[in-house]
N, C-alpha and C positions, 0 to 999 in steps of 0.2 A: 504494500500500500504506500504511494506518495505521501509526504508529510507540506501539504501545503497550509498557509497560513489562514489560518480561519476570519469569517469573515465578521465585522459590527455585529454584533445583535442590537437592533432595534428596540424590541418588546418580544418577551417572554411571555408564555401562559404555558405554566404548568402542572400537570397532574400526575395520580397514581401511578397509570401505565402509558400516558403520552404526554408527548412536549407540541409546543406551540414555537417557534420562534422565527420573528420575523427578519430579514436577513440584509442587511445592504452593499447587494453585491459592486462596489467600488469600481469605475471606469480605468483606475491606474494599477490594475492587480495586474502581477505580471503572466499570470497564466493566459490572460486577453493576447500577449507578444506572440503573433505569428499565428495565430489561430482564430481566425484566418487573415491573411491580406485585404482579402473583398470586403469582409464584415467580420469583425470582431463581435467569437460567440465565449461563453464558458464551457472551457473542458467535459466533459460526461466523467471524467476519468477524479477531475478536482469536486462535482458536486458527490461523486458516488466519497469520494475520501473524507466532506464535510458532513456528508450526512455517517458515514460512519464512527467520525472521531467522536461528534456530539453525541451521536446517542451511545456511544460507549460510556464517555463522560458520563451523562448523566444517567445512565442505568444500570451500569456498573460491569460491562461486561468487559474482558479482555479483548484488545483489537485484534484478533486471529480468528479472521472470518474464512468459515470451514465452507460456503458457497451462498453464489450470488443465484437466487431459485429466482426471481425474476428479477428483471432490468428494464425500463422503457424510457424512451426520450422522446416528448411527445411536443414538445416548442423547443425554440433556443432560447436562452437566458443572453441577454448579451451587456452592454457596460451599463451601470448609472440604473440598474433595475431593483428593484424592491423587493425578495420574494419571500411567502412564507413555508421552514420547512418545517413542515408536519410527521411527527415520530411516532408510532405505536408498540409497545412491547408484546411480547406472550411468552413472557420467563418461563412458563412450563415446559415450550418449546423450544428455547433456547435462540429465537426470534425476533429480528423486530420487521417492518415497513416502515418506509418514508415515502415522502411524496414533496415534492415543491409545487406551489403553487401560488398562485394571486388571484383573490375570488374564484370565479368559474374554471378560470385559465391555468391548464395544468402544463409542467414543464418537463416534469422527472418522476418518476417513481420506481420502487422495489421491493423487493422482502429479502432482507441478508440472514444465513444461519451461523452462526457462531460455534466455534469448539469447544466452548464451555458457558456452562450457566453464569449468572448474571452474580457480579459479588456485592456483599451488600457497603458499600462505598457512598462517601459524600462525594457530590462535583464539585471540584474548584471552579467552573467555566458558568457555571450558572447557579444566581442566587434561589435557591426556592420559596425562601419566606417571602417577599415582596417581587418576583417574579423578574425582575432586573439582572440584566448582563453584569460581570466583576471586571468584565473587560476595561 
C-alpha cells in the first residue's frame, strides 16, 4: 500500500460502526503531477490508500489488507473538490466499505477484507467526542 499524505478533514460524523468525513481534496496534492496532462484526476490507487488508512485508524484494524472483494470508480475526483468519504465496519467479518461521494454523486467505492480482526484502539486522526479533525 502507498503511504500518501492524507487529506483536510473538513467535518467529521461519527458513529459505532461508521464514519462520516468530509474531505478536501487540495488542487496542489502532488498525486494531481502527471495524472493526467489533459485533466488533472485523483489517483484510484491514493483514494483506495485514504480510504484504507482512515478506516484502519479509526477502527482499529491493522493495515494488511488480505483482499480488495470489490472496487468501482464511478466519476473522477479531480482538484479543489469536496468529497464525503463514507466508512462502514462489520468486525464480525473482519470488513469494512467505503464509498466517496457528494450528495447523489458517487465517485468510489469498495469493500476491503482485512487479515485480522479489528483491535480495540483509540484514533489519533480523528477526535470522537466532538467529531473534529486533530489535524
Amino acid at each position: 500500500m502507498i503511504k500518501s499524505n492524507l487529506p483536510p478533514i473538513l467535518h467529521s460524523d461519527i458513529g459505532i460502526d461508521n464514519i462520516e468525513l468530509r474531505l478536501l481534496v487540495a488542487a496542489d496534492l502532488e498525486y494531481f503531477n502527471g495524472h493526467f496532462p489533459e485533466q488533472a484526476v485523483l489517483p484510484g490507487v491514493t483514494q483506495l490508500d485514504w480510504a484504507v488508512r482512515l478506516g484502519c485508524e479509526y477502527f482499529g484494524y491493522a493495515e494488511a489488507v488480505a483482499n480488495l472483494e470489490v472496487l468501482k470508480f464511478q466519476q473522477l475526483i479531480l482538484p479543489g473538490q469536496e468529497v464525503t468519504l463514507s466508512i462502514h465496519n462489520n468486525a464480525a467479518k473482519g470488513k469494512f466499505t467505503f464509498a466517496y461521494r457528494d450528495g447523489d454523486k458517487r465517485y468510489a467505492s469498495g469493500r476491503i477484507a482485512f487479515d485480522t480482526q479489528p483491535l480495540d484502539i483509540e484514533p489519533s486522526h480523528i477526535n470522537k467526542s466532538n467529531g473534529a479533525s486533530q489535524c
